[in-house]
C-alpha positions, 0 to 999 in steps of 0.5 A: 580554101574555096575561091582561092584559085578563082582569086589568084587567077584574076590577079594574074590576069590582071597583072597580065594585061597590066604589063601588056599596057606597061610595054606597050606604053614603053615600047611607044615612048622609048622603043622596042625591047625584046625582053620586055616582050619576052617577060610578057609573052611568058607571062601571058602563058603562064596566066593562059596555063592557070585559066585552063587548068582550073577546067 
């Protein structure tokens, strides 16, 4: 399906930057967690891989 890709890259991108905000927003009002920075940052790569390959 043509754009299918494109489509589902911009939703990881988006549920990347929305979990960036979520644990931000978390780290600020409870505290630091190293897990929810850990899930983030492979979400980030994960996302960071999707873009790149669709070169």
């Amino acid at each position: 399906m043509p754009g299918s890709t494109d489509s589902s890259t911009k939703t990881m991108g988006v549920l990347t930057v929305g979990g960036l905000v979520m644990v931000t927003a978390y780290t600020v009002a409870l505290g630091s967690n190293g897990w929810l920075w850990f899930g983030w940052v492979v979400l980030g790569l994960l996302t960071l891989g999707m873009v790149l390959s669709q070169g």
